[in-house]
N, C-alpha and C positions, 0 to 999 in steps of 0.2 A: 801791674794789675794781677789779682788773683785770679787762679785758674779754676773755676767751683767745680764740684762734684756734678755729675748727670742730675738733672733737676729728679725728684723725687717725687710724686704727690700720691697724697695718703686715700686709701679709698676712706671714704665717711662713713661708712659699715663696720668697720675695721675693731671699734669699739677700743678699751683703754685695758683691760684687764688682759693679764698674763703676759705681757710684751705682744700682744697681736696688733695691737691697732696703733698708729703714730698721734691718738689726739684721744681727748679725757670720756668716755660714755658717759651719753645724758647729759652733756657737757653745752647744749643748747646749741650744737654746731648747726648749720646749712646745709642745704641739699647737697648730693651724695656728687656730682659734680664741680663743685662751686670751693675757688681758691683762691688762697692769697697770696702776697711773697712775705719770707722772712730775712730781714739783713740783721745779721749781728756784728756789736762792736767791742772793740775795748777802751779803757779808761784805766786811773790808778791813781792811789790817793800816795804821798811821798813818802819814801824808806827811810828807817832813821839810824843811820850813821853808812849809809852807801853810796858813790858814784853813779853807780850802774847797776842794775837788775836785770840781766838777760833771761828772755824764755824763750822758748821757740813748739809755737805754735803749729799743731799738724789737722787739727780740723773740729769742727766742734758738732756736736751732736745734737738732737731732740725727741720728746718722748713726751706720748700725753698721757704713759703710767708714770706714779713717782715710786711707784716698787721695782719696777721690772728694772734687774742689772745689763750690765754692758753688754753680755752676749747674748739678749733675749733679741728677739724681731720686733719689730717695724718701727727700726730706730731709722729717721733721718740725717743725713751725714752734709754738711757745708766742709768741704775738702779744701783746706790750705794748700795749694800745689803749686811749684815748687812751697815745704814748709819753711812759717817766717820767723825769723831770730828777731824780739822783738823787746826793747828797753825800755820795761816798765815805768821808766823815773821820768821817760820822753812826752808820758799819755798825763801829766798834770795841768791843772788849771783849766779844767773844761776838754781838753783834748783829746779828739778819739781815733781811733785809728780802723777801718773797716776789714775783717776776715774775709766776709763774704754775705753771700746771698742765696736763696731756692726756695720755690715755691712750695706751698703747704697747702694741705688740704683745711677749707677753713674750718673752725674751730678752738677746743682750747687745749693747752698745751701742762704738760704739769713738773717735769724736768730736762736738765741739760747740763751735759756732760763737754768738758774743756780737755781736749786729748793733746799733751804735750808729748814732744821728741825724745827719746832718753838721750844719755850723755853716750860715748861709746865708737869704736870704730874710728878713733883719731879726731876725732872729735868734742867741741864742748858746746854741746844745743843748748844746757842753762849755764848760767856764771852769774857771780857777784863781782863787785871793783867795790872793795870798804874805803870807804872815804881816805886819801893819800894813799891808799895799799895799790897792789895790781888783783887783776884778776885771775878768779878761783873757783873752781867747778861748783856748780850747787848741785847736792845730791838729791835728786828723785826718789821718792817711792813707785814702787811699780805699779802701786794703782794707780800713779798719775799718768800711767800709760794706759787704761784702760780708760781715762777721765774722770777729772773734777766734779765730782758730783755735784749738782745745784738744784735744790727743790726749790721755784718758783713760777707758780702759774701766769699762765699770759693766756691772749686769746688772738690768733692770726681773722681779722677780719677776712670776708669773700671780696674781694676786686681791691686790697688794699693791702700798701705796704706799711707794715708793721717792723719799727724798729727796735731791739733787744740788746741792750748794753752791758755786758756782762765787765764789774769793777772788781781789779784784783791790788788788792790791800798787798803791798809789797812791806810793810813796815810790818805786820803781824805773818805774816809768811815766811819769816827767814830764820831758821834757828841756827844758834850758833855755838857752838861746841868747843870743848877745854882742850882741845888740841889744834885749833883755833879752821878745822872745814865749818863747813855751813852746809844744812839741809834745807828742804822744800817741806811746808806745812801750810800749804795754799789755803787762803782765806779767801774768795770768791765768791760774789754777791751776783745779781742778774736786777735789771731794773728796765719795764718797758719806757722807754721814752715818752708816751704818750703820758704818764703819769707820776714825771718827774718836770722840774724847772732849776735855777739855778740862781744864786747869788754873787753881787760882784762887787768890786769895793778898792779902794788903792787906797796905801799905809806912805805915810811921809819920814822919811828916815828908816825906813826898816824893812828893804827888800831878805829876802830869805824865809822872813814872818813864816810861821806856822798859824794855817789858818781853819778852824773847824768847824762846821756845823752836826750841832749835838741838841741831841732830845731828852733828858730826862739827865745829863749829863754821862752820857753814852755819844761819844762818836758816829754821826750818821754819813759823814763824806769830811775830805779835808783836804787841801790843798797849799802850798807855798807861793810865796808873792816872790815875781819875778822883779828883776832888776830897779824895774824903776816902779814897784810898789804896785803891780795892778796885782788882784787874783780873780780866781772865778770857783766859783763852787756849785760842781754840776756833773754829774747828776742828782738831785736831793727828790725825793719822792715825795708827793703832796699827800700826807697822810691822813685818811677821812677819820680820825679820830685827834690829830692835830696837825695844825695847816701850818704850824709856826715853829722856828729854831730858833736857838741861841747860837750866836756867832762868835766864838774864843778865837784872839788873835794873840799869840806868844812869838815876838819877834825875839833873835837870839842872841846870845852875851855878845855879841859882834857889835848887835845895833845898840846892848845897851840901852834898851827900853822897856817897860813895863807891859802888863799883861791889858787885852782891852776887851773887855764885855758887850755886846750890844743883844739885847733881850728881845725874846717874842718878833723875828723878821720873820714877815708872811712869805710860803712859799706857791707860786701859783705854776697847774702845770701845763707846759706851752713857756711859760713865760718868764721875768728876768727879776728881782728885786737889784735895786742900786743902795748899796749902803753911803759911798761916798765917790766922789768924781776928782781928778786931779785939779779943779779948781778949790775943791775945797776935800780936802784929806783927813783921813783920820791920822792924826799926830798922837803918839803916847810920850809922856811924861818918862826921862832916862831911872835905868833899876840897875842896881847890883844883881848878879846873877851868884847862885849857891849850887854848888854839889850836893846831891846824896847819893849813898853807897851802901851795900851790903851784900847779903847770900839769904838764898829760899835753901833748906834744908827739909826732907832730904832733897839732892839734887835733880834725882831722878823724876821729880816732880815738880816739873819745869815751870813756873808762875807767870803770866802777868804781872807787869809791874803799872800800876797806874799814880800820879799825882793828880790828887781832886782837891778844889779848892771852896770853900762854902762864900758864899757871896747872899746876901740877906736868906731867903729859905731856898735856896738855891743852889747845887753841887753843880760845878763844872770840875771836866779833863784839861789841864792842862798840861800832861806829859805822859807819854806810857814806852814801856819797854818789857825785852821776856829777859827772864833770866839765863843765865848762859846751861843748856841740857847736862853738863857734867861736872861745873862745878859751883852751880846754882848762881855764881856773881849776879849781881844787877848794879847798873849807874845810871843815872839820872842826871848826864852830864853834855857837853855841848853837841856830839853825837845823838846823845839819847834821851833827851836836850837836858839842858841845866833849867833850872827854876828862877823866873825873877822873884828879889825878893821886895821889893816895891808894892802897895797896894795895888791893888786891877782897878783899872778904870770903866766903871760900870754904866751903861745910860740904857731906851729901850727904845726899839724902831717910833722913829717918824718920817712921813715923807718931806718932810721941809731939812733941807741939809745945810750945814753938818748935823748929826745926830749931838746931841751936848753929852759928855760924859764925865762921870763925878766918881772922885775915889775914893773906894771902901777902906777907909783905915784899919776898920777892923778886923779885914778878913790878910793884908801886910804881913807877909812872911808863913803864913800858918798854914800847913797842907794836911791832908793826910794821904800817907802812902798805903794804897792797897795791893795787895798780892791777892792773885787770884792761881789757884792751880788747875792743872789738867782735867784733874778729878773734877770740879768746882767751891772747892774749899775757899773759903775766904778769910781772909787776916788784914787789920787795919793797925797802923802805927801813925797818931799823932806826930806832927814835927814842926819845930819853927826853927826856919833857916835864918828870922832877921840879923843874927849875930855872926852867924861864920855856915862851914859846909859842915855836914852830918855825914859820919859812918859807920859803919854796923849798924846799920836799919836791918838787922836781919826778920826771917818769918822762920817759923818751923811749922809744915805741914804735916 
């Protein structure tokens, strides 16, 4: 059990400018009395090409300015004690793991800060384990000691506990270097539970499956199907501008199967959409899997690597990776995954199951590779793998 900080509660006077006050001015808060609790949790979407992802967590923060830095006042503190060493790759398929909890003054809230352990002292508070490798310090920046910054508002109800799930993307977090350490570049998201739901679904033949829900063909949560094909996709937020994801399923050259589509699943929040059940499963048709390979140049400008695939007017992700920080590589291979090169099998939610799904022949091997950099420069390269694997996809930024 964790050991929390002295509960804290904010006066409602307190107001939100200049680091004075723990909660937003004008913010439509309650009497100057009146609180709620706040627990927060973690979750993690899977790494791509790691075992293991250690962090170790020392306590997380809150604040209802989103200007005011780390040393300003009337920051609330949820204290990790003893702090916990915690394997990011463990919190997949719905799974969360609780920091802690403390009362707040109700109200709304407008950032939170993730204060991790540094490495040091005989010690290794983060580490990576790359897939067959051993384990290898991750390097921290020292702001990650002062915390992860997260702008997102919430609002602590008065007499109610309000849940906050703070999702760290371990697969866009980890950079990795031509002398082959690895650094920390935390990607961390914050999601109130109250206005997220989840998706669940089991794959026939293809435990390991990379599974995503994506909006506009952007990544919104993603998850791996465990052993015998169940997954879960959660937390997804029910977005009042669209209520519905597309669901990309790329099982990997292991399984030997093709890429699978299913369009427009409603997401409600509280609540669960079922894509498919082990009575009746989504099965994909067997694919050839293809490499691709190159360098973002210069290197110091480190890219995203993404594979998006057009399926009738529609871009989906079905692969993404960063370039290596110092000498630009990028692969797009069974670690960082490889590409089926088989059409995707595309269908679009109904609730009557199975969902029927029907394959695009025409979208069959055809990607395009985008590189995205630091900066936010973007570069796209055409590619069809249906003949063999491609290399020198390179970009020049």
């Amino acid at each position: 059990m964790l050991t929390l900080s002295s509960a804290l509660v904010l006066s409602a006077c307190g107001g939100g400018g200049g680091g004075g006050g723990g909660f937003s001015a004008g913010s439509g808060t309650t009497a100057a009395n009146s609180s709620g609790t706040l627990r927060v949790s973690m979750t993690d979407a899977p790494a791509c090409g790691f075992d293991n992802v250690f962090v170790t967590v020392e306590k997380v923060r809150v604040h209802g300015d989103a200007g005011v830095d780390a040393g300003g006042s009337g920051w609330v503190d949820i204290a990790v004690d003893p702090a916990r060493r915690i394997d990011l790759l463990s919190l997949t398929n719905g799974v969360l793991t609780t920091l802690g909890q403390t009362p707040l003054a109700a109200g709304t809230y407008q950032q939170i800060r993730l204060v991790l352990a540094a490495n040091g002292a005989g010690k290794v508070a983060n580490s990576v384990v790359p897939t067959g490798g051993v384990e290898q310090p991750l390097d921290t920046p020292s702001a990650v000691q002062s915390g992860i910054k997260i702008i997102r508002p919430f609002t602590v109800a008065a007499d109610t506990l309000t849940d906050l799930i703070l999702d760290f993307d371990a697969c866009k977090s980890i950079v990795t270097r031509g002398n082959g350490t690895y650094g920390l570049k935390p990607v961390v998201t914050a999601l109130p539970s109250a206005v997220s739901g989840s998706v669940t679904g089991v794959l026939g033949s293809a435990p390991g499956a990379r599974v995503y829900a994506e909006r506009n063909g952007t990544v919104v949560k993603a998850s791996v199907a465990d052993a015998n094909g169940n997954f879960t996709l959660s937390p997804i937020e029910q977005s009042s501008s669209v209520g519905t994801v597309d669901v990309v399923i790329v099982p990997t050259s292991t399984n030997a199967r093709g890429t699978g589509i299913i369009r427009d699943v409603p997401v409600t929040a509280g609540g669960s959409t079922a894509l498919a059940t082990a009575g009746a499963p989504i099965t994909l048709p067997s694919s050839a899997f293809r490499k691709v390979s190159g360098a973002v140049s210069p290197a110091s400008a480190q890219a995203t690597i993404r594979a998006l695939q057009l399926s009738g007017a529609r871009t989906f992700e079905i692969a993404a990776t960063a370039s290596n920080l110092d000498t630009g590589a990028y692969g797009l291979f069974d670690a960082q995954p490889a590409l089926p090169a088989a059409a995707p099998m595309v269908g679009t939610y109904q609730t009557t199951l199975p969902i029927p799904l029907t394959a695009d022949t025409a979208a069959a091997g055809k990607y395009s590779i985008q590189a995205t950099s630091d900066a936010g420069t973007v570069s796209t390269r055409q590619v069809d793998i249906t003949a063999s694997d491609l290399v020198d996809q390179n970009f020049q930024f």
